[in-house]
C-alpha positions as CSV (number, residue, x, y, z in Angstrom):
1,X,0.0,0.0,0.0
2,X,1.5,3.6,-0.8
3,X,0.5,6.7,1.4
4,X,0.7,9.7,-0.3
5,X,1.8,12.6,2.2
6,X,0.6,16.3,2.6
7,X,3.5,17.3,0.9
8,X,2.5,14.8,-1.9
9,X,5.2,12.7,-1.2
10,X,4.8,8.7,-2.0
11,X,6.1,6.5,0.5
12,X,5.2,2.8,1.3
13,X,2.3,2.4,4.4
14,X,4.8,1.7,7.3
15,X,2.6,-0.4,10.5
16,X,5.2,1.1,13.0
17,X,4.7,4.4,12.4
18,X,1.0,3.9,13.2
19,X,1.6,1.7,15.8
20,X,3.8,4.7,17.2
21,X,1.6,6.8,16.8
22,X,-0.9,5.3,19.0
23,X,1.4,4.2,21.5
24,X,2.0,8.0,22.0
25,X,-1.3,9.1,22.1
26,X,-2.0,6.8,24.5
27,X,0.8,7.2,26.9
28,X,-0.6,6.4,30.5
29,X,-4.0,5.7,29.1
30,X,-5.8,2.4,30.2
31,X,-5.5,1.4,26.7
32,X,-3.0,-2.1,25.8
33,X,-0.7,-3.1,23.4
34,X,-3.5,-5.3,22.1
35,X,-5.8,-3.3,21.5
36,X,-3.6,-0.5,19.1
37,X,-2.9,-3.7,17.3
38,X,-6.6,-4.2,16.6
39,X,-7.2,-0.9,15.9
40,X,-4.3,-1.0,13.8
41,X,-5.2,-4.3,11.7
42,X,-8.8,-2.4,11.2
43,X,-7.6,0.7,9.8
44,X,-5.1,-1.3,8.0
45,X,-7.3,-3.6,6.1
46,X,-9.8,-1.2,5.6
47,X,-7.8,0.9,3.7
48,X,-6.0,-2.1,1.3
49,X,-9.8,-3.1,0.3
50,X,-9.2,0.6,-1.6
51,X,-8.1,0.3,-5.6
52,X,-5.7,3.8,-5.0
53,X,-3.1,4.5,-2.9
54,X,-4.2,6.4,0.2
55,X,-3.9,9.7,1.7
56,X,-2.1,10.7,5.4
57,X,-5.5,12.3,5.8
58,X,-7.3,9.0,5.3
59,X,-5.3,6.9,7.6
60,X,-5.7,9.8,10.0
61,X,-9.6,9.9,9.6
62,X,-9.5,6.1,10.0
63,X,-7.8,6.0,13.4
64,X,-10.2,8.5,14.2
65,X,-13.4,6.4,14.0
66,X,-11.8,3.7,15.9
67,X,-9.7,5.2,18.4
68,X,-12.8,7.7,19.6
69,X,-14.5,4.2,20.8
70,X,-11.5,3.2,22.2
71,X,-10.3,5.9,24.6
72,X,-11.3,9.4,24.0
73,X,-8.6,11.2,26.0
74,X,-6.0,9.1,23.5
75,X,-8.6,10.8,21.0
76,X,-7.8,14.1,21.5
77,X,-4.1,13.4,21.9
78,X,-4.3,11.7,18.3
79,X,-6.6,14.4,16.7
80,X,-4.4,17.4,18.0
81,X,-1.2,16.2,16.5
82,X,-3.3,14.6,12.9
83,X,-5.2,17.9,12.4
84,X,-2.6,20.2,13.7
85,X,-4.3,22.4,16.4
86,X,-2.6,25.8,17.5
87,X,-4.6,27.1,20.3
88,X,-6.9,25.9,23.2
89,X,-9.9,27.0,21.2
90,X,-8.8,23.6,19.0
91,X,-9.3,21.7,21.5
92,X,-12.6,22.6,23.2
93,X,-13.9,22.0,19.5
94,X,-12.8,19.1,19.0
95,X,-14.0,17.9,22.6
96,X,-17.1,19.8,22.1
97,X,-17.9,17.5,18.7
98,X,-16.5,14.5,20.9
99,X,-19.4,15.0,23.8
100,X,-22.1,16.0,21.1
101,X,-21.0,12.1,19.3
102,X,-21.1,10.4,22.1
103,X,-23.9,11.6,24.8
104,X,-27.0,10.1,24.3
105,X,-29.4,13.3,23.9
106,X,-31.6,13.8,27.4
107,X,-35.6,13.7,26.7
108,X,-37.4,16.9,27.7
């Protein structure tokens, strides 16, 4: 599989990166070794079922979806590093859209 960067660089899909990647994001989080590896083989094969080669920005989106059900806190961690943010407004926003996913809405 080839990942095409932001900078449009090509480079072959490396698992340890990813894996990496997690692992960091999910420093001191009750999340295991085991489970970044299932999150990884999911992303993984759900992007080779693709004809192209794949975008950073897809892998990213991918971890995304899983990761959120996995441990939110690594969530954030991820999402602030994948979509770049600059200032603490980033964050509530992106916690903001977190809680709005994943609280069930109260009945009035």
């Amino acid at each position: 599989m080839v990942v095409v960067k932001r900078s449009g660089t090509r480079e072959p899909f490396d698992r340890a990166k990813l894996i990496e990647g997690l692992r960091a994001a999910c420093k001191n989080r009750p999340v295991t070794d085991e489970m970044l590896e299932e999150l990884c083989d999911a992303v993984e094969e759900s992007l080779r079922l693709r004809p192209d080669d794949v975008s950073s920005e897809e892998i990213g989106r991918a971890v995304l979806e899983r990761l959120r059900e996995v441990d939110e806190v690594g969530y954030v961690r991820f999402a602030s590093v994948y979509k770049g943010f600059e200032e603490l407004g980033d964050f509530e926003r992106e916690v903001g859209m977190l809680i709005k996913t994943t609280e069930p809405k109260s009945r009035s």
